[in-house]
C-alpha positions in Angstrom: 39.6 -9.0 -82.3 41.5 -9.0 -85.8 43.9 -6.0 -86.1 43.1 -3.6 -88.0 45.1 -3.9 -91.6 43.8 -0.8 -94.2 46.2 -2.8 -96.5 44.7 -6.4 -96.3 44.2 -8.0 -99.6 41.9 -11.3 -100.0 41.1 -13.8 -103.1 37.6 -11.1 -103.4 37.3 -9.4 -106.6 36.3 -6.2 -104.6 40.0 -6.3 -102.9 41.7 -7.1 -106.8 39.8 -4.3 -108.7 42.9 -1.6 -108.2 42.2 -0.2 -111.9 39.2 2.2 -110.1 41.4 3.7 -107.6 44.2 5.8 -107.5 46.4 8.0 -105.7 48.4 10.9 -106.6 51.4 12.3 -104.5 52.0 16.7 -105.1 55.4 16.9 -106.0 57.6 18.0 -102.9 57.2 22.3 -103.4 53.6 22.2 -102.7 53.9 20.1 -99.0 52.5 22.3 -96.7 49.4 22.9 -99.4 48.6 19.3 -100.3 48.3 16.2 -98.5 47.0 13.9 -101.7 44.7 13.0 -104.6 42.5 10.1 -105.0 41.1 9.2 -108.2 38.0 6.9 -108.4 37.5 6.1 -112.0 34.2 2.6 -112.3 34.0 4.3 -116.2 35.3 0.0 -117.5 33.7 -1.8 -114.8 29.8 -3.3 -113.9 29.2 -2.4 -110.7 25.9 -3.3 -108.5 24.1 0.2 -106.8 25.5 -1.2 -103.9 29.0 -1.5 -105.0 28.5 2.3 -106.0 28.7 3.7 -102.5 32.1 5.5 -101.4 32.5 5.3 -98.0 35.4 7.8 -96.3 37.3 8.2 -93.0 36.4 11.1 -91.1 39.0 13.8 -91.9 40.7 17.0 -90.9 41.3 17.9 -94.0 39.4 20.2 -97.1 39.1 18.5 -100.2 38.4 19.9 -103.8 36.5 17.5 -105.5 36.2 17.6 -109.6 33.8 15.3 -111.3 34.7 14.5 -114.6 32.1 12.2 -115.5 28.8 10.8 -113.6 27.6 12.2 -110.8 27.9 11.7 -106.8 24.8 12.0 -104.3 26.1 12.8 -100.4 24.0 9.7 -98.4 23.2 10.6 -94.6 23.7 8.7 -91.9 20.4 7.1 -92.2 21.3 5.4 -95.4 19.2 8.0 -97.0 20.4 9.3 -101.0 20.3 13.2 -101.6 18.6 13.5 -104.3 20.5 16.9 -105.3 24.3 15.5 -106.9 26.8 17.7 -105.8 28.3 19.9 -108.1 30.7 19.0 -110.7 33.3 21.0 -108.6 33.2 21.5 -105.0 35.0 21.9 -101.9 34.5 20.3 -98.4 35.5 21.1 -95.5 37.3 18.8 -92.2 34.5 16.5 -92.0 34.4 15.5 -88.3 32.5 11.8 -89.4 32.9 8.8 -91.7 31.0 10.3 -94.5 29.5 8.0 -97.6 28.3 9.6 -101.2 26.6 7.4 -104.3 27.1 7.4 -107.5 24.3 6.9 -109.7 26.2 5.0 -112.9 29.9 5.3 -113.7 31.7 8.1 -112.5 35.5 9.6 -112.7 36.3 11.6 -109.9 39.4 13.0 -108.4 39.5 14.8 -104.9 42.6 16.8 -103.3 42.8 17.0 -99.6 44.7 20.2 -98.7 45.7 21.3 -95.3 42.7 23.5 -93.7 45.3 25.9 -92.4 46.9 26.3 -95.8 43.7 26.6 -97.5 42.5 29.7 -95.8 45.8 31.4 -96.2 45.9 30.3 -99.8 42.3 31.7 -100.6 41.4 33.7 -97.4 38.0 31.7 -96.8 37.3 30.9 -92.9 38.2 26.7 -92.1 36.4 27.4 -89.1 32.9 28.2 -91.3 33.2 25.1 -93.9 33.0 22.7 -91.6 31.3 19.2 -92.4 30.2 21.6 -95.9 29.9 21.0 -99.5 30.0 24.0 -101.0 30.3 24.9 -105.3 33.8 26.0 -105.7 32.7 29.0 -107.7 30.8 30.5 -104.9 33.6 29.9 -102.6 36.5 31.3 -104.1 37.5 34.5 -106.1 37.0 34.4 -109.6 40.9 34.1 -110.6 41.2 31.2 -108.1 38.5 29.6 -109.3 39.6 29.7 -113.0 42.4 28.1 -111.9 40.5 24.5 -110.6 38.0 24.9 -113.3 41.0 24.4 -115.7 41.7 20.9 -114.3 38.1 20.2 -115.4 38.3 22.0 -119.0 41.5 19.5 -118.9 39.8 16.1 -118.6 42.5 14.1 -116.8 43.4 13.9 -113.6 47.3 13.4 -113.3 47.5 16.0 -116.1 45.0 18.5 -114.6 46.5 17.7 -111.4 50.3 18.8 -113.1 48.9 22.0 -114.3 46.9 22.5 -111.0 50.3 22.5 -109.0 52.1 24.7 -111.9 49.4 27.7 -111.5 49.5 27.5 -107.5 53.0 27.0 -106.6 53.7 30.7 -107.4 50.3 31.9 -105.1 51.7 29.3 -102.6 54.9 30.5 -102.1 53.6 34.3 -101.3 50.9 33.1 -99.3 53.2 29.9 -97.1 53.9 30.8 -93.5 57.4 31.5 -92.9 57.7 29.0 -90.3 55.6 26.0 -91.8 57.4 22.6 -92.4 57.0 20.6 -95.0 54.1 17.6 -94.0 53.9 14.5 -95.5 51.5 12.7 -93.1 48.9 14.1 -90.9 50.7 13.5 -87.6 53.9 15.5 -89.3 51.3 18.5 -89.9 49.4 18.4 -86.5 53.3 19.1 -84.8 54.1 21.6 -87.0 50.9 23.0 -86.7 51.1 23.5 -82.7 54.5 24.7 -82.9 53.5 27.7 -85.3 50.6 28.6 -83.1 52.9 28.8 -80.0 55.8 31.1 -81.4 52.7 33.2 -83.4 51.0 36.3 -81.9 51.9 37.6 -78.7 50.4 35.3 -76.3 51.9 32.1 -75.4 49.3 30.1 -73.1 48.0 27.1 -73.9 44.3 28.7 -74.1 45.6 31.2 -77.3 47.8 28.5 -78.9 44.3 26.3 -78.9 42.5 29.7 -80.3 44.7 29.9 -82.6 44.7 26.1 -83.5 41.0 26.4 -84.2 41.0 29.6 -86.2 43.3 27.9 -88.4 42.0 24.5 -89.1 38.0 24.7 -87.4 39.2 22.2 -84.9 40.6 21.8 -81.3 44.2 20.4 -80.8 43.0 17.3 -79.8 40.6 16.3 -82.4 43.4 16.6 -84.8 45.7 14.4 -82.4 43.1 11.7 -82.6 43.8 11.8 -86.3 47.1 12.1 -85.9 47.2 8.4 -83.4 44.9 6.7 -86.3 47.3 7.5 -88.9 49.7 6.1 -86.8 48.1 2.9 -86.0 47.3 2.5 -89.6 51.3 2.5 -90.2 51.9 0.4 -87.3 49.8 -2.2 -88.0 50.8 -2.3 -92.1 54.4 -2.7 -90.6 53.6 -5.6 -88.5 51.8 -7.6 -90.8 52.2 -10.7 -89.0 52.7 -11.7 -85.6 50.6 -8.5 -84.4 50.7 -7.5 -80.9 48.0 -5.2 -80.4 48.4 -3.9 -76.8 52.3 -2.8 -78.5 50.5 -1.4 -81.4 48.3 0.5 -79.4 50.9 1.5 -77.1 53.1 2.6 -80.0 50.2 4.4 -81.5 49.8 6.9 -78.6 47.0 4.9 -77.2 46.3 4.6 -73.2 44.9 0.7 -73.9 43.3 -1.1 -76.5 39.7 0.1 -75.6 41.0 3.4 -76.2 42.0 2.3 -79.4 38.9 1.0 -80.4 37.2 4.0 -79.4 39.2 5.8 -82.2 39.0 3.9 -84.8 35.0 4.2 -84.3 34.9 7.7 -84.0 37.2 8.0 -87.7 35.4 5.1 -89.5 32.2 4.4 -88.0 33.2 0.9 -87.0 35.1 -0.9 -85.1 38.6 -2.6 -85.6 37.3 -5.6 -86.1 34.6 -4.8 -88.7 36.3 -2.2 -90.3 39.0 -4.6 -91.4 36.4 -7.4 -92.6 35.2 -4.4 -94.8 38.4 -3.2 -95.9 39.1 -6.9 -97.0 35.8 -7.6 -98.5 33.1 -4.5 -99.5 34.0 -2.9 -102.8 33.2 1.1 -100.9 35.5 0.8 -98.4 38.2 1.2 -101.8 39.3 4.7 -100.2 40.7 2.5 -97.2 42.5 0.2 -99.1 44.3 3.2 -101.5 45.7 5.2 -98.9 46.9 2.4 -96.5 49.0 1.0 -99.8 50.0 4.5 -100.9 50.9 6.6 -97.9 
């Protein structure tokens, strides 16, 4: 079985075509908030309709999604196209499976994964409700919140919308931040600080009400976000190792009980196995949301 690598690179074009992604770090008084920003911009490039798919990790996260140009169509598991694009702004809740969308020509996109927890402090919408949901961004939110993301549309670009994004929120985010939260860089970073704030919150302390209040905050158990939590960590382990890969050690070093387990995982977050999902990485041009984040975080 080949390891999997989210950062392999190959003579393909699909692996060399870096100009349509890209990834945008919040600058260090919004951690807590938001995790990251991925830009998909095809607006100079020919692409086939199959080379127009966008195929995502399953995730624990919400994600504001603005489309600047084009549209994006969500594609069910059955391979079937909605025929309904999503709207030009939206937000989507911890989606629990790979998910894929299509675009039907060029597009420009950016999407913002923030933390479910802070999200529903930060707006005071239900995690919990939006799960696996795509919902317009002006029905979800107040109208003064929603003013605010509309602006990063009205702007046009994504690192500068993104600038001005962060500029209008930090201020909201600092009345509305849990005294106790840490600042998160990484998913696994979040998931510990999470379950130490939800055992040191409300009066009871047993595991049953920390995991009550785990879900109420995020819409999902402790250990779903632990699996998420290992993946991330296997995805750093194996980038680290690059050569000369040990897998039972990875697996081991990953949180894993064997390398079955492992593979069980990696299934359940990207639809595939190790094996494939690595082949893909290397070669499909809509796996390109694999190969951003395992270069950039």
């Amino acid at each position: 079985m080949k390891p999997l690598d989210p950062c392999a690179t190959s003579s393909d074009r699909t692996a060399r075509r870096n100009p349509t992604a890209r990834l945008l770090l919040p600058r260090a008084s919004m951690s807590g908030l938001l995790f990251a920003a991925i830009v998909r911009d095809t607006r100079a490039e020919r692409l086939r309709a199959d080379e127009r798919y966008n195929c995502f990790p399953a995730s624990p996260l919400c994600a504001v999604t603005w489309i600047f140009e084009g549209q994006l169509h969500l594609v069910d598991e059955a391979g079937a196209i909605d025929p309904v694009p999503l709207p030009r702004i939206h937000v989507s809740g911890p989606c629990p499976r790979p998910l894929v969308s299509w675009s039907a020509g060029p597009i420009l996109a950016m999407s913002l994964g923030i933390y479910p927890d802070a999200w529903s402090a930060l707006t005071g919408t239900d995690a919990a409700k939006s799960m696996d949901r795509h919902v317009s961004l002006e029905v979800a939110l107040s109208a003064e919140l929603f003013r605010i993301f509309r602006h990063v549309l009205e702007i046009g670009d994504c690192r500068d919308g993104l600038a001005v994004l962060q500029d209008q929120l930090e201020p909201l985010w600092r009345k509305a931040r849990p005294k106790n939260d840490i600042a998160s860089r990484r998913i696994g970073d979040w998931t510990r600080a999470l379950v130490a704030r939800a055992a040191v919150s409300g009066l009871g302390k047993s595991p049953r009400q920390i995991q009550r209040r785990i879900r109420a905050w995020t819409g999902q158990t402790r250990r779903q976000l632990r699996l998420h939590a290992r993946v991330e960590t296997l995805f750093a382990r194996t980038r680290a190792a690059r050569s000369g890969l040990d897998l039972a050690k990875i697996a081991a070093e990953a949180g894993y009980s064997d390398q079955s387990h492992m593979g069980r995982e990696v299934r359940r977050i990207t639809g595939e196995s190790p094996a494939r999902i690595n082949r893909l990485i290397q070669t499909e041009e809509r796996y390109w949301c694999y190969r951003l984040l395992g270069e950039g975080l």
